[in-house]
mmJSON file of the N, C-alpha and C atoms, coordinates in Angstrom:
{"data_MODEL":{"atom_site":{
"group_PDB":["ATOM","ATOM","ATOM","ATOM","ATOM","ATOM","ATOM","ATOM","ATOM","ATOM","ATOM","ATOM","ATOM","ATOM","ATOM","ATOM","ATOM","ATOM","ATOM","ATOM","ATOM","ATOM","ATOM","ATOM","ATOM","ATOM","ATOM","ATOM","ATOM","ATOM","ATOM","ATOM","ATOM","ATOM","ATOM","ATOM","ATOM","ATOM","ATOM","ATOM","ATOM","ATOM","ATOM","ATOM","ATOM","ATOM","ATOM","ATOM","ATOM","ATOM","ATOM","ATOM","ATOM","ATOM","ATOM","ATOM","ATOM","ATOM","ATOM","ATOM","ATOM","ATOM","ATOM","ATOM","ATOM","ATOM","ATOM","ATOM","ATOM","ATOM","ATOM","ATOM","ATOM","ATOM","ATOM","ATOM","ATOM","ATOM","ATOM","ATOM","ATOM","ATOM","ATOM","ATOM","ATOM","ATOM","ATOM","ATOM","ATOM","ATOM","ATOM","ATOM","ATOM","ATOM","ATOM","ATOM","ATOM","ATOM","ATOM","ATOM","ATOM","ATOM","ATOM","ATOM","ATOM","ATOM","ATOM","ATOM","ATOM","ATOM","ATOM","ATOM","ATOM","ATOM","ATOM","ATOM","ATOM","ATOM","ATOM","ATOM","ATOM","ATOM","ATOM","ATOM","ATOM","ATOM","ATOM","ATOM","ATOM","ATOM","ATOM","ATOM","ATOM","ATOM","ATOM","ATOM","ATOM","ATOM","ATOM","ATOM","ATOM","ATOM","ATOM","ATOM","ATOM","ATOM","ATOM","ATOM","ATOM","ATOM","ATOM","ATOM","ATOM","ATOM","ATOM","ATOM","ATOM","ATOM","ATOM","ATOM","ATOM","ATOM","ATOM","ATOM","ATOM","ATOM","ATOM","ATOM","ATOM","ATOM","ATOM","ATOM","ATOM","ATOM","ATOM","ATOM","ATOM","ATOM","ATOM","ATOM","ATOM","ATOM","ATOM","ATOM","ATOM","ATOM","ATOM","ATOM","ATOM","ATOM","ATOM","ATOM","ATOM","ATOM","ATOM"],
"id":[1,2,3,4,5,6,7,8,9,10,11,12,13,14,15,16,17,18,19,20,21,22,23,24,25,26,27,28,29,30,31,32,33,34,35,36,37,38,39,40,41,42,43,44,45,46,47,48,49,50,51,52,53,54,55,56,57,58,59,60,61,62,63,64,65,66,67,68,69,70,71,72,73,74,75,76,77,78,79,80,81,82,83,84,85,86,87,88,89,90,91,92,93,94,95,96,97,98,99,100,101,102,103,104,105,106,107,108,109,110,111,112,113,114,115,116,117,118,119,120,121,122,123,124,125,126,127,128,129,130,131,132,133,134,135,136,137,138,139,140,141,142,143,144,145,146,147,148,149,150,151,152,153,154,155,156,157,158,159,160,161,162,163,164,165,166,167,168,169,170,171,172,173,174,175,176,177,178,179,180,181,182,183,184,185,186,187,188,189,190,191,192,193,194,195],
"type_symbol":["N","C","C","N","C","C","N","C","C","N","C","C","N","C","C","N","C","C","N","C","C","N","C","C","N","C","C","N","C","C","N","C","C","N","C","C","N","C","C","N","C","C","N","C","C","N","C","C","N","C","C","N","C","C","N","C","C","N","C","C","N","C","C","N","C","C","N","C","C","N","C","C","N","C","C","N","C","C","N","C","C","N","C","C","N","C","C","N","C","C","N","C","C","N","C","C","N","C","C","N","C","C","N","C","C","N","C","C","N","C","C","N","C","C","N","C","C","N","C","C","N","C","C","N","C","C","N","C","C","N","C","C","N","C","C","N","C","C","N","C","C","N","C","C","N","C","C","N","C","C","N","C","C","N","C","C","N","C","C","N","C","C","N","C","C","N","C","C","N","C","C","N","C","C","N","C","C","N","C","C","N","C","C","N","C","C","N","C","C","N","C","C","N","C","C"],
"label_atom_id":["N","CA","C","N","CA","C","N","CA","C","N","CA","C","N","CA","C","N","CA","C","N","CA","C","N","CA","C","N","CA","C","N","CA","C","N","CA","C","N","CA","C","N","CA","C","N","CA","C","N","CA","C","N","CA","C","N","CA","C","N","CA","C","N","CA","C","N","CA","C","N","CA","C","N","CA","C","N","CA","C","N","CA","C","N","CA","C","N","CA","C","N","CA","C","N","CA","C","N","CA","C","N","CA","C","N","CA","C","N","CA","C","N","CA","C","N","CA","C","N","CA","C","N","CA","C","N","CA","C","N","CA","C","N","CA","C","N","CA","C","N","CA","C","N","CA","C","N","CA","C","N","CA","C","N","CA","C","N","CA","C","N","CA","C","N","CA","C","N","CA","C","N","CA","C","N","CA","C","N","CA","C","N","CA","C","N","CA","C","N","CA","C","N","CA","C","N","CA","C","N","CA","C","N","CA","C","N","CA","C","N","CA","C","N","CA","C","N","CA","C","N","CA","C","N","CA","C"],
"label_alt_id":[null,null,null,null,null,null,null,null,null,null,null,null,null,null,null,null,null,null,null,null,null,null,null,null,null,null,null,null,null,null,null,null,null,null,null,null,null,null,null,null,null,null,null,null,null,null,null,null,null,null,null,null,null,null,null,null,null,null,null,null,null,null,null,null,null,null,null,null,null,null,null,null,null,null,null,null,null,null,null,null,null,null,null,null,null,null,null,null,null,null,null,null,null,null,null,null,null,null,null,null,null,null,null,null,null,null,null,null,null,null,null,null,null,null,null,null,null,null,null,null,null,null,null,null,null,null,null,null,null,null,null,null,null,null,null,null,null,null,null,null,null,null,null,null,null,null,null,null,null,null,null,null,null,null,null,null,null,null,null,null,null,null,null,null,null,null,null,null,null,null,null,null,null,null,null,null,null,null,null,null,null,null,null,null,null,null,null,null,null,null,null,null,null,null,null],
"label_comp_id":["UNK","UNK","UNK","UNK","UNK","UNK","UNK","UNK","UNK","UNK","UNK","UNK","UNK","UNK","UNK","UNK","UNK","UNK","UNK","UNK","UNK","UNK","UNK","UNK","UNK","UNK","UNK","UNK","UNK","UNK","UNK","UNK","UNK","UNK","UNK","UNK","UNK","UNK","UNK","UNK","UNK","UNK","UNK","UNK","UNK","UNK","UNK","UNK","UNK","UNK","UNK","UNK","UNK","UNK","UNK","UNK","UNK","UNK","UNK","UNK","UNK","UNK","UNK","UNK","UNK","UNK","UNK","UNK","UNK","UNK","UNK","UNK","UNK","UNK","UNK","UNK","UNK","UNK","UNK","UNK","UNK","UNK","UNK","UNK","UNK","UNK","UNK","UNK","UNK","UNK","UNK","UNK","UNK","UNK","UNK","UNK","UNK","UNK","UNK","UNK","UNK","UNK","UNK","UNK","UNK","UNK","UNK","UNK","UNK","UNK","UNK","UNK","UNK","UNK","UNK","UNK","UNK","UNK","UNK","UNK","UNK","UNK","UNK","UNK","UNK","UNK","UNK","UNK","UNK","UNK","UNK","UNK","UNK","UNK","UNK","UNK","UNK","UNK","UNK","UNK","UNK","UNK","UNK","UNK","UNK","UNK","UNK","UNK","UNK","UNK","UNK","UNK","UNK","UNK","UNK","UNK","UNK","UNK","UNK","UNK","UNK","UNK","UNK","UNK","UNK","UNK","UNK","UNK","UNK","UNK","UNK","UNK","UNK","UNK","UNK","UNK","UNK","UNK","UNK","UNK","UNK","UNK","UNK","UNK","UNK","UNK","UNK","UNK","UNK","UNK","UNK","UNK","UNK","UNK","UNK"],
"label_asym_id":["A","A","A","A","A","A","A","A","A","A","A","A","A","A","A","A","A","A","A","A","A","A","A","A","A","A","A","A","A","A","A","A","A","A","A","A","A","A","A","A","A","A","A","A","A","A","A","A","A","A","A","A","A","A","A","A","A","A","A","A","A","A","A","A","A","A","A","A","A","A","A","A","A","A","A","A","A","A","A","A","A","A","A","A","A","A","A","A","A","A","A","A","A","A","A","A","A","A","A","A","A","A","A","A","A","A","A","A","A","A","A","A","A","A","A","A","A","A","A","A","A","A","A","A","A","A","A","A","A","A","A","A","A","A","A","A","A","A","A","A","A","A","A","A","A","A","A","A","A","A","A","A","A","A","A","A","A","A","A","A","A","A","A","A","A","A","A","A","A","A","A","A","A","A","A","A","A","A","A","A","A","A","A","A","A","A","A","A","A","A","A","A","A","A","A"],
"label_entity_id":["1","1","1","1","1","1","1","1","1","1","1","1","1","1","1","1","1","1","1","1","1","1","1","1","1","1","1","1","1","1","1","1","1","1","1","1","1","1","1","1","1","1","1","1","1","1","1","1","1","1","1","1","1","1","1","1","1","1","1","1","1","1","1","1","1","1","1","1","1","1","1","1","1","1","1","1","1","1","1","1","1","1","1","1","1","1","1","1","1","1","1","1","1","1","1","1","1","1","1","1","1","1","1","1","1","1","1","1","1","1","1","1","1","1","1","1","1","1","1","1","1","1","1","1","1","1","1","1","1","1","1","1","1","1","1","1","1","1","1","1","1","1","1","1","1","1","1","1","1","1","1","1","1","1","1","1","1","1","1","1","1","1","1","1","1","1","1","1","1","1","1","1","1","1","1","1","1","1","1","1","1","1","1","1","1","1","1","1","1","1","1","1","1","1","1"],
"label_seq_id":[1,1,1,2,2,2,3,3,3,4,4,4,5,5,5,6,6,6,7,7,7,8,8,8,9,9,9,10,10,10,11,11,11,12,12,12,13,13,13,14,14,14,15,15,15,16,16,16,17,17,17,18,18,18,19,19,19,20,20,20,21,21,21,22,22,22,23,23,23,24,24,24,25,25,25,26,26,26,27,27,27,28,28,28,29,29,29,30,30,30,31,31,31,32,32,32,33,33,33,34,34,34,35,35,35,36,36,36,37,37,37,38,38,38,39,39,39,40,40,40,41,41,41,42,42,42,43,43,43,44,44,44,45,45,45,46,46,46,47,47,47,48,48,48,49,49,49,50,50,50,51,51,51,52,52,52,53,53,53,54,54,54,55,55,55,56,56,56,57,57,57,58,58,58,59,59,59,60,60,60,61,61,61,62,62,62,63,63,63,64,64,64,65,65,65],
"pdbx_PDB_ins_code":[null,null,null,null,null,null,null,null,null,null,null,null,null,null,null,null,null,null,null,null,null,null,null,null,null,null,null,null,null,null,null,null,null,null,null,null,null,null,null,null,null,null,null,null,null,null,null,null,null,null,null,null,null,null,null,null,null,null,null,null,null,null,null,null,null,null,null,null,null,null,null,null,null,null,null,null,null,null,null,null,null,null,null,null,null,null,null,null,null,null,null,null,null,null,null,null,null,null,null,null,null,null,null,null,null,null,null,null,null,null,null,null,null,null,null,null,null,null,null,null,null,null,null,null,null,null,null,null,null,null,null,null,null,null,null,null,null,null,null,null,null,null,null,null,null,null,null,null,null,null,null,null,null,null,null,null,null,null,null,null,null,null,null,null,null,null,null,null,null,null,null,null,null,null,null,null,null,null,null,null,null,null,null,null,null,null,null,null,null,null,null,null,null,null,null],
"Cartn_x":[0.861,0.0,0.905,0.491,1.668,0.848,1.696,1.209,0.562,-0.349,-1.187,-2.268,-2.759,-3.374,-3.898,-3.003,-2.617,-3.898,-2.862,-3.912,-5.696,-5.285,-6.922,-7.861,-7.248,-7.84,-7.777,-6.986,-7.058,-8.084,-8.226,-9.691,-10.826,-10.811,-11.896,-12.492,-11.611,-12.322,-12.732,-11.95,-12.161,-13.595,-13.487,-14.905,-16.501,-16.254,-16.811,-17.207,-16.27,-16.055,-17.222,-17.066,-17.694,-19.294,-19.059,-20.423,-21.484,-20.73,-21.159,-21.564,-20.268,-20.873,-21.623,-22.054,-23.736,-24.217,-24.431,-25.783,-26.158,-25.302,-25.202,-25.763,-25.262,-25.878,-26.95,-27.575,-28.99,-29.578,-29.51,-30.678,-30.717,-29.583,-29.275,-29.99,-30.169,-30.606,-32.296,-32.639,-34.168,-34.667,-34.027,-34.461,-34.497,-33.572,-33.292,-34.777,-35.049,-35.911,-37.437,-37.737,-38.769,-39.268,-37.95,-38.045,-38.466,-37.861,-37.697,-39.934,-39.953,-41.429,-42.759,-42.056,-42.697,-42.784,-41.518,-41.213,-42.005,-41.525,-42.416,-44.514,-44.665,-46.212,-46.697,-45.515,-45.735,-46.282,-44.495,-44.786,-45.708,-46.422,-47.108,-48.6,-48.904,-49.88,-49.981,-48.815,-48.424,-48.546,-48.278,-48.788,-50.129,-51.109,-52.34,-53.039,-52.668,-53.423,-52.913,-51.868,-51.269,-52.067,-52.4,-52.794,-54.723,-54.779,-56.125,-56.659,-55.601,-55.534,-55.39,-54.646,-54.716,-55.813,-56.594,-57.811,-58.682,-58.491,-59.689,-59.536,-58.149,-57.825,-58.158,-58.011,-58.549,-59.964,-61.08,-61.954,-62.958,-61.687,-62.161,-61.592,-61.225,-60.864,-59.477,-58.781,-57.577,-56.337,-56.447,-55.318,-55.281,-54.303,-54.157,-53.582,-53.175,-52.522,-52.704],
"Cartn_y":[-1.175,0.0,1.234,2.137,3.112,4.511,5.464,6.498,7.141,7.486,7.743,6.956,5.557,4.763,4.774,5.086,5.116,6.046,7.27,8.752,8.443,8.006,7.775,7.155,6.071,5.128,5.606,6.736,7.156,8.454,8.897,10.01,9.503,8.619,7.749,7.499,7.0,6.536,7.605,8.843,9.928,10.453,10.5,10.516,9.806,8.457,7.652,8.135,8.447,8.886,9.779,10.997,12.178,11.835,10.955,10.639,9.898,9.38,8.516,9.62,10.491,11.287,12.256,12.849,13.558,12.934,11.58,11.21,11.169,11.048,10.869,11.779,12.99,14.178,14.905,14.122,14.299,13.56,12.458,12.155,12.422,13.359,13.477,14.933,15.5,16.885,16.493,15.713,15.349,14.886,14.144,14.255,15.352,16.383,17.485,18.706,18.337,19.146,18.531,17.18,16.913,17.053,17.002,17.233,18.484,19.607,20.841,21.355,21.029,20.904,20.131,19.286,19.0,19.697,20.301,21.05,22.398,23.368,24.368,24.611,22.84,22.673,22.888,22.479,22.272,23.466,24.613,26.253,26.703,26.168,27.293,26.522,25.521,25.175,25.647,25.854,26.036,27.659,28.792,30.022,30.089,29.666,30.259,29.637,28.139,28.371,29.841,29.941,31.477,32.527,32.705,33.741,33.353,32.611,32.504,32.594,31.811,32.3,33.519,34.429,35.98,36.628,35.982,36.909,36.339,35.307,34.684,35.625,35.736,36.634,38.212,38.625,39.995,39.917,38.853,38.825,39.183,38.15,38.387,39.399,40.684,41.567,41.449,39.87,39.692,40.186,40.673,41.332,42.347,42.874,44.558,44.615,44.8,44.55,45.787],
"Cartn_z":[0.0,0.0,0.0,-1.286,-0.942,-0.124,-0.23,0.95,0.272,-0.912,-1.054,-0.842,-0.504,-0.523,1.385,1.619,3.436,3.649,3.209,3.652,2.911,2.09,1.377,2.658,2.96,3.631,5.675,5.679,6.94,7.079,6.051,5.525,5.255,4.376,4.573,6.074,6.943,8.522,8.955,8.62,9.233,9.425,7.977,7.106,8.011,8.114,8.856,10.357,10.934,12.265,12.608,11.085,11.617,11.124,10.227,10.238,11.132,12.15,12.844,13.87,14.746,15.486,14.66,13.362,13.255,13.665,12.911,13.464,15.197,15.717,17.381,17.602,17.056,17.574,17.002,15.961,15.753,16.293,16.763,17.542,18.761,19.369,20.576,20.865,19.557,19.647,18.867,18.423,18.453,19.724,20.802,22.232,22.628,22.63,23.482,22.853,21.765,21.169,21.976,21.884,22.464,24.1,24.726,25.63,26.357,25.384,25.513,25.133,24.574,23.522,24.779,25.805,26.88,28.044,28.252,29.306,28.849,27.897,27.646,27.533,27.538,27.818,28.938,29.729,31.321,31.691,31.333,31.603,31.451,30.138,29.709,30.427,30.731,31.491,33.055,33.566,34.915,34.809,33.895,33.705,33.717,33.001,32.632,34.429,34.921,36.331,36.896,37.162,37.988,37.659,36.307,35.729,36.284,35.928,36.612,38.091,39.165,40.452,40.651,40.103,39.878,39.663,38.889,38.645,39.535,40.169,41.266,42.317,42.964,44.238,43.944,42.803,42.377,42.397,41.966,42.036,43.558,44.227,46.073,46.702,45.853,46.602,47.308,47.516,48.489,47.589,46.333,45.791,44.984,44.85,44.355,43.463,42.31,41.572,40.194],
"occupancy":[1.0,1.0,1.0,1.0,1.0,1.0,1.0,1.0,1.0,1.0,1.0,1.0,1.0,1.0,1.0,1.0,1.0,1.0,1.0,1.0,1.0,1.0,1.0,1.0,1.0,1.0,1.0,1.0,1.0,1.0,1.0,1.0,1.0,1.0,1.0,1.0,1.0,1.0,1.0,1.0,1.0,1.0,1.0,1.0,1.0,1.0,1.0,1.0,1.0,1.0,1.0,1.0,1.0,1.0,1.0,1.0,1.0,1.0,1.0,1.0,1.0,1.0,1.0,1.0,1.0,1.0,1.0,1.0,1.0,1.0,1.0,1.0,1.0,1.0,1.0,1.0,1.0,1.0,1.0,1.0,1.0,1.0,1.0,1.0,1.0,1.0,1.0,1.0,1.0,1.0,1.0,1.0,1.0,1.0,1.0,1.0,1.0,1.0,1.0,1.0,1.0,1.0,1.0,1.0,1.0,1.0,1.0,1.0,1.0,1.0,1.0,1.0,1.0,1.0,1.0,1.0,1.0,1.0,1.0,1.0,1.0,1.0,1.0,1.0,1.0,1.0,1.0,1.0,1.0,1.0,1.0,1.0,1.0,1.0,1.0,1.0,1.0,1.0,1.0,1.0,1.0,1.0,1.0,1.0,1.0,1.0,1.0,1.0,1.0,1.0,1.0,1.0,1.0,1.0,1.0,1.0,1.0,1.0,1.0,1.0,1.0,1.0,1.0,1.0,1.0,1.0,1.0,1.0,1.0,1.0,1.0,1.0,1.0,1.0,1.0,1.0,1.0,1.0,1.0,1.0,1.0,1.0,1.0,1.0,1.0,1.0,1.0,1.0,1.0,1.0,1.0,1.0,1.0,1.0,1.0],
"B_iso_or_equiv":[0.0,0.0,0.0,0.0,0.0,0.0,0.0,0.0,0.0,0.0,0.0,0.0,0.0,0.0,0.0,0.0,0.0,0.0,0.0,0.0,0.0,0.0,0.0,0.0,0.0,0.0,0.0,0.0,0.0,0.0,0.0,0.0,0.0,0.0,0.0,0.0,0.0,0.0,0.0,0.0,0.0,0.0,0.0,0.0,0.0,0.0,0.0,0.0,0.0,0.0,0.0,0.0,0.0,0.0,0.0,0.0,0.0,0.0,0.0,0.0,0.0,0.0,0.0,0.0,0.0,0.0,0.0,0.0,0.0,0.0,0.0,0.0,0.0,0.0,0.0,0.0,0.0,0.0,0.0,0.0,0.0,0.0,0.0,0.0,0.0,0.0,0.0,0.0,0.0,0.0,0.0,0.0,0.0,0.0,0.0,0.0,0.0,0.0,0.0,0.0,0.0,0.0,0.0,0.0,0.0,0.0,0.0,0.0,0.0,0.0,0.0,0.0,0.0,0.0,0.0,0.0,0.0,0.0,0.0,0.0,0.0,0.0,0.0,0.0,0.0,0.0,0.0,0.0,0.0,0.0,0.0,0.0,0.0,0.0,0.0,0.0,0.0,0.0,0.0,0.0,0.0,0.0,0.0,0.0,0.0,0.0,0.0,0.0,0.0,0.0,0.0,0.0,0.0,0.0,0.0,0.0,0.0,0.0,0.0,0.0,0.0,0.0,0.0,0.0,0.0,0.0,0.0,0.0,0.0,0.0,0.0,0.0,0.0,0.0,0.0,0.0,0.0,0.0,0.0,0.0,0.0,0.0,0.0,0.0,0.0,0.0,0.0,0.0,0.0,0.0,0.0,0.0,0.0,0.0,0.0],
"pdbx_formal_charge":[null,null,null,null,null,null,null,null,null,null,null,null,null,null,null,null,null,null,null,null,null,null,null,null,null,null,null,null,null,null,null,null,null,null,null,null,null,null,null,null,null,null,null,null,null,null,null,null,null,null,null,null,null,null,null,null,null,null,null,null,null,null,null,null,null,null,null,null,null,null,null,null,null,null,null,null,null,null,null,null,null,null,null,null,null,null,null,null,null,null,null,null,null,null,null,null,null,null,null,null,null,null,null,null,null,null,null,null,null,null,null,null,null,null,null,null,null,null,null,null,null,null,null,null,null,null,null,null,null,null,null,null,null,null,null,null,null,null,null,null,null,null,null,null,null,null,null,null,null,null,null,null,null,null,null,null,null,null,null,null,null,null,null,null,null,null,null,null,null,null,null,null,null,null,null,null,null,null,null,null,null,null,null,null,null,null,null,null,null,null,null,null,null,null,null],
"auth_seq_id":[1,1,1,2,2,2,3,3,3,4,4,4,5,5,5,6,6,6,7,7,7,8,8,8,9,9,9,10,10,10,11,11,11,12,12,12,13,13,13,14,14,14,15,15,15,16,16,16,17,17,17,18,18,18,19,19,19,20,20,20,21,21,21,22,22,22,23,23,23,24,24,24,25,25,25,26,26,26,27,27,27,28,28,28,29,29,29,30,30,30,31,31,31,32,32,32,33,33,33,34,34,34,35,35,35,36,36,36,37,37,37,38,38,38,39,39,39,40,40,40,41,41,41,42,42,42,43,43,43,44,44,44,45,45,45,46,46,46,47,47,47,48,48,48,49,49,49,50,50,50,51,51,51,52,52,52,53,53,53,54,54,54,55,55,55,56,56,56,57,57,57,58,58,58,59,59,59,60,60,60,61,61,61,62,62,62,63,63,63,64,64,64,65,65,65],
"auth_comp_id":["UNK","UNK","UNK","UNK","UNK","UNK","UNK","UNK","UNK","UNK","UNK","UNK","UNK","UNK","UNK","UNK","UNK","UNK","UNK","UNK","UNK","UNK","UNK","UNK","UNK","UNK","UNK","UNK","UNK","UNK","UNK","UNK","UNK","UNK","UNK","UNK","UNK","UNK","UNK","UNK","UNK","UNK","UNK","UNK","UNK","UNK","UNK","UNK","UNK","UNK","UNK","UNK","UNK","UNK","UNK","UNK","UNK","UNK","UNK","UNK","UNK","UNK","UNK","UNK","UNK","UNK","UNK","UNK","UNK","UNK","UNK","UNK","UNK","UNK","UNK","UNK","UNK","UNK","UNK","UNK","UNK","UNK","UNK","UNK","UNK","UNK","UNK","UNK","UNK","UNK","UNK","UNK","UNK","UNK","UNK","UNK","UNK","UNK","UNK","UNK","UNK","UNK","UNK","UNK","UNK","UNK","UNK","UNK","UNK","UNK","UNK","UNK","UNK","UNK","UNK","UNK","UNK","UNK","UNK","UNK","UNK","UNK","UNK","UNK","UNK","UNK","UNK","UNK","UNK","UNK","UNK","UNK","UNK","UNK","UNK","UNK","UNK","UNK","UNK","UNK","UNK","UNK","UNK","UNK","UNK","UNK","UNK","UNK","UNK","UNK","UNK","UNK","UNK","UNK","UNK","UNK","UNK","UNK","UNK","UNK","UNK","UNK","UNK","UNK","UNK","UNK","UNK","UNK","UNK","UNK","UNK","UNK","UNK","UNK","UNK","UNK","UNK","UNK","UNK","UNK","UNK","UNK","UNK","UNK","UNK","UNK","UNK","UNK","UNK","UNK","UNK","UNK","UNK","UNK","UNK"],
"auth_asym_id":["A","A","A","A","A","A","A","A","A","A","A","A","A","A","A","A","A","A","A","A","A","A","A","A","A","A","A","A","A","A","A","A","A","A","A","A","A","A","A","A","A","A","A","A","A","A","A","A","A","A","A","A","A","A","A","A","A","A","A","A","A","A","A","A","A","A","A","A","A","A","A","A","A","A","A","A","A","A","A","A","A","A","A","A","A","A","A","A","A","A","A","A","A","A","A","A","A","A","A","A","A","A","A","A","A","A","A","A","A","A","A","A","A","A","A","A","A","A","A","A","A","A","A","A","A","A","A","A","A","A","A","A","A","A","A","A","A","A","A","A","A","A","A","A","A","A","A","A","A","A","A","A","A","A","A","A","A","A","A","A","A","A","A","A","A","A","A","A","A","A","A","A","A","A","A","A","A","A","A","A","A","A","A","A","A","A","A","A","A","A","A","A","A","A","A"],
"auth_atom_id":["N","CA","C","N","CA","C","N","CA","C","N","CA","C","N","CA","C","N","CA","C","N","CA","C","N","CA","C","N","CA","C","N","CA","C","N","CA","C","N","CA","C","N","CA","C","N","CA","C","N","CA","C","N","CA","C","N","CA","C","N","CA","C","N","CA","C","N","CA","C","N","CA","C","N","CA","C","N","CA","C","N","CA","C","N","CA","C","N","CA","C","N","CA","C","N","CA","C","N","CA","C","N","CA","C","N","CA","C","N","CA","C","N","CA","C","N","CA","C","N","CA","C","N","CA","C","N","CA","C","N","CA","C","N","CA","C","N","CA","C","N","CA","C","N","CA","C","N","CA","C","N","CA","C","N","CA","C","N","CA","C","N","CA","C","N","CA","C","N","CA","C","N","CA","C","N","CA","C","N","CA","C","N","CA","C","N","CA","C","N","CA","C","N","CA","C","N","CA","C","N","CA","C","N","CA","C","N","CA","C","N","CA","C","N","CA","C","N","CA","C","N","CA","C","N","CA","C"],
"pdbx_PDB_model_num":[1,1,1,1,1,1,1,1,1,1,1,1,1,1,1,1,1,1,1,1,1,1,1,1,1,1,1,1,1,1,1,1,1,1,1,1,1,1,1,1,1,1,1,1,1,1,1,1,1,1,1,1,1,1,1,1,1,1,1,1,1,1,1,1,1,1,1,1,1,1,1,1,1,1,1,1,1,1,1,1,1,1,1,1,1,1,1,1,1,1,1,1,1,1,1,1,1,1,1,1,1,1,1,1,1,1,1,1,1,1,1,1,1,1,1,1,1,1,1,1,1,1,1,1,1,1,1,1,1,1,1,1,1,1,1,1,1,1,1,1,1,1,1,1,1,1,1,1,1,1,1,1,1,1,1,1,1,1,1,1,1,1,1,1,1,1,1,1,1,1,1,1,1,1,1,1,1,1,1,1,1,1,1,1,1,1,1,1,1,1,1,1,1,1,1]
}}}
C-alpha cells in the first residue's frame, strides 16, 4: 500500500467517524428538542393556572394589583 493509498484510507475513517458522530448528535438533539417541547407545555400550562388564580384573588378583593 503506498502512501497515497494510506492517507486515502485514513480520511476515509475519518470521514466515517464524523459521520457517525452527526448522526449521534442528531438524535441526541431530536431528544433534546422533544423534551424541551414538553417542558415548555408544562410552563405554559403552569402560567395560565397562575394567571387565573390571579384573577380569582382579584376577584375576592384579596389582591391589588
Amino acid at each position: 500500500m503506498n502512501e497515497i493509498e494510506k492517507r486515502l484510507k485514513i480520511l476515509e475513517e475519518s470521514i466515517e467517524k464524523i459521520l457517525h458522530e452527526n448522526k449521534s448528535l442528531k438524535e441526541e438533539n431530536d431528544i433534546l428538542k422533544k423534551e424541551l417541547a414538553h417542558y415548555q407545555e408544562k410552563i405554559e400550562k403552569s402560567l395560565k393556572k397562575v394567571k387565573f388564580l390571579i384573577e380569582k384573588l382579584k376577584s375576592f378583593g384579596k389582591l391589588k394589583i
